[in-house]
N, C-alpha and C positions, 0 to 999 in steps of 0.2 A: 244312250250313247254318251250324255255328258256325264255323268258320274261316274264311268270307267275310264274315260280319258281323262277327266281332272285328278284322278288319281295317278294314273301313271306322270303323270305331269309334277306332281307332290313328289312323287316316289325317285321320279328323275332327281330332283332338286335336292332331293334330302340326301339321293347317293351322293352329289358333286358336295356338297355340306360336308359331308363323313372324309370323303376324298381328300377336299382344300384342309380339315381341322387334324387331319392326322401329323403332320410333319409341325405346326407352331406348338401341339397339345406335347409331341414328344420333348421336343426341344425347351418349354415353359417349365415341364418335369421333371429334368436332368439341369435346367440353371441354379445356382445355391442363390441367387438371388426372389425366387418366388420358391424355394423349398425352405433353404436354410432359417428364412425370416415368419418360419411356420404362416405361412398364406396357405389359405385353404385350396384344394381341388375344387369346389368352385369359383373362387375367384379366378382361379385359370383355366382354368374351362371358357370364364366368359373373356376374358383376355383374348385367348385362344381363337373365340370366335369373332372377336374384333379383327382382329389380323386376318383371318380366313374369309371372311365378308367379302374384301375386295373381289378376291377369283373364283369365288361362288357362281357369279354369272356369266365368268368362261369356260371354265367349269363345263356347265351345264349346254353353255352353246357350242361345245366341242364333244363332247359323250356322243356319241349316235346310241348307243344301249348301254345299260347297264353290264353285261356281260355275265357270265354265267357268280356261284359264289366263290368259286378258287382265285379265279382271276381278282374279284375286288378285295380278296381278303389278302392277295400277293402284294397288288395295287397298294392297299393301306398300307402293309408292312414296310413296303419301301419305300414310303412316306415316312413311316415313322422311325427306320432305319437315317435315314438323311437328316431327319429332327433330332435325333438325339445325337447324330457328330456333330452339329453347331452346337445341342448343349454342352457336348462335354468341352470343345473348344472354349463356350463362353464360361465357363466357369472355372479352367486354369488357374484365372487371376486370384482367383477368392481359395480355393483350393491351396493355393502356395502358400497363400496364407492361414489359413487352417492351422500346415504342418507346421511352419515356424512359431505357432502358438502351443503346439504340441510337444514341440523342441522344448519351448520355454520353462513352459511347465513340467515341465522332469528335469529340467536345470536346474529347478528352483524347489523341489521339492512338492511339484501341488499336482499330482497325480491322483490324488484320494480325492480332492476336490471337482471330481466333475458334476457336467450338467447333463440332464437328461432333454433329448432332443424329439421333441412328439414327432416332427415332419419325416426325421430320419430310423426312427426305432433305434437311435444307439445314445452312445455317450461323447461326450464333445466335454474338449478342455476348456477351461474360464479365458487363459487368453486368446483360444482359437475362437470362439464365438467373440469377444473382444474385438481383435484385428477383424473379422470375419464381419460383421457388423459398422465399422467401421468402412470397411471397402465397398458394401451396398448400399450404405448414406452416398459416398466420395461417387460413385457409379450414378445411384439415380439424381443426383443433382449436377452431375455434367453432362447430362444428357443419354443415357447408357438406352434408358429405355427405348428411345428413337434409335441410338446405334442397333440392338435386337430386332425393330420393324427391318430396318434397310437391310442388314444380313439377312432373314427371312425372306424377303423379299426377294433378292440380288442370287440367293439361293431360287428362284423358282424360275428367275430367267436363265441360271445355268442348268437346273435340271429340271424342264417341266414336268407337270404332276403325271402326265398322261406317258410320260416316258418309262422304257423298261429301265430295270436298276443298273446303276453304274456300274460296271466290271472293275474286280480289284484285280491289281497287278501287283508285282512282284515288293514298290515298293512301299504296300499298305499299310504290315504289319511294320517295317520299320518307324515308317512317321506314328502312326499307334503309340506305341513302344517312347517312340521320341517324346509325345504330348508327356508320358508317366514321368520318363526323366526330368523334363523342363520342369512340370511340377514339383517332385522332389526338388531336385537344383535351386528353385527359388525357396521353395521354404525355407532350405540351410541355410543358403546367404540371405533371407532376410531374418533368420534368428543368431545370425555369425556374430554383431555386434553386440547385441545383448548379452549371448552367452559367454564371449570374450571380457564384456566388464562385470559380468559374475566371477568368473576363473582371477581373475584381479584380485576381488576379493576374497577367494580362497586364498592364493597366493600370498595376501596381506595376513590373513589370519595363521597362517603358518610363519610367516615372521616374527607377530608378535607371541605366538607361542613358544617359538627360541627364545625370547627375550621374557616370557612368564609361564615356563613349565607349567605352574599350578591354576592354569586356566583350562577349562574341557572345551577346548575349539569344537569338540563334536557337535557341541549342543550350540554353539554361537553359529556354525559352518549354515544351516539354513535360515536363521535369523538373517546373517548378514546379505544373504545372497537375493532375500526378497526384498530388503533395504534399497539395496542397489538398484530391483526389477523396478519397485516402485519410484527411485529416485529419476530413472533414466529412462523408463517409457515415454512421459509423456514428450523429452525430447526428441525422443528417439519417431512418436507418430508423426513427427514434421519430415521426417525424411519418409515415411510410410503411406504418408499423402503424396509425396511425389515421385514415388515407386508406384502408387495406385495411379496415378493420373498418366505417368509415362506408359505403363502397359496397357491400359485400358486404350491409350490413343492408336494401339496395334490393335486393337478388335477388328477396324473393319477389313484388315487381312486375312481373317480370317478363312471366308472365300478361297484366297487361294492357296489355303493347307489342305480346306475338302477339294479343291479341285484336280490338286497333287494326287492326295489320296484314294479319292474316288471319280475317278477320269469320265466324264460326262460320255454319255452314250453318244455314238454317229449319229448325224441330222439325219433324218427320213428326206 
């Protein structure tokens, strides 16, 4: 009689285990900050299971059964449905920056120059992994990591695990939709300045080429323009730390863009 009950006992524990790790495992694998920085799927896995530790043992003392496999397999999903809109939330920030490194470099001519990304299977630009990189130092040293516990968290008191999934309404896909924009939106304006003292410098090399015919501005037109990239980045990151640090300090609103969007079910 006790090796059939201590089993089912294990068996209980391990589903509330699977249950609490689905929604921090989604949400760790859709952040660029444990993807983009190639961290392995183990390391976040056990991350994952640090955060899911806590509710393990509510978890468990709230299940009465495991319930048939459709149910736990819905269960999960919509766990992991609700993980990945906090990640794609949390990762806006880094995201925006991405694309104004991508702007960059096709303003500047360095489009042939890319890097290859193992975590992502694609190609990423030198200044997007640059800024991109730059925003997961500025994140994990003001605390971001802790800001990710307290969203996860704050997420499980607005939609318990053991809840069914949130019903979308009418205005889902628009804030969806909105995240894509504000993403684009920020990239532009933060690669506007850059690529405005590039176009300067086009500008300039067109003057002096009125003034010296016999000069090939062709061949000068991308020299000058990464002259510039390189003269004017590094002032330009002191405003890029405080565009990082201003959005980042809107993360823990987070919260209430999924709450918009995904309208927490009626209390039982």
């Amino acid at each position: 009689m006790t090796g059939p009950l201590d089993f089912e006992v294990v068996w209980h524990w391990l589903l509330a285990y699977g249950i609490a790790l689905a929604r921090p495992l989604a949400m760790l694998s859709l952040n660029p900050v444990f993807t983009r920085a190639q961290i392995t799927g183990l390391v976040r896995g056990a991350v994952a299971t640090a955060l899911a530790m806590p509710l393990v043992p509510v978890l468990a003392a709230t299940m009465k059964d495991g319930g048939g496999p459709i149910a736990l397999l819905l269960l999960t999903g919509k766990e992991a449905v609700i993980g990945g809109a906090l990640g794609l939330l949390l990762g806006a920030p880094f995201w925006a920056l991405d694309i104004a490194g991508d702007v960059l470099d096709a303003q500047r001519g360095a489009t042939q120059g890319r890097l290859n990304d193992p975590a992502g299977f694609e190609d990423v630009s030198i200044s997007g992994t640059m800024l991109m990189m730059l925003g997961i130092t500025l994140f994990v040293m003001t605390g971001g990591l802790e800001t990710i516990a307290d969203l996860l968290y704050g997420s499980w008191s607005i939609w318990r695990p053991l809840d069914s999934l949130p019903q979308a309404d009418a205005q889902t896909p628009v804030l969806l939709l909105g995240l894509l924009d504000r993403v684009t939106r920020q990239g532009l304006l933060l690669a506007c300045p850059a690529v405005i003292a590039m176009l300067m410098a086009d500008v300039s090399l067109m003057v002096v080429a009125r003034l010296a015919p016999s000069l090939r501005m062709d061949d000068l037109a991308l020299s000058a323009r990464n002259i510039v990239f390189y003269i004017f980045m590094p002032l330009y990151a002191l405003f890029l730390i405080f565009y990082m640090r201003q959005d980042l300090s809107t993360l823990p609103s987070t919260l209430d863009l999924i709450r918009a969007a995904l309208p927490s079910p009626p209390a039982h």
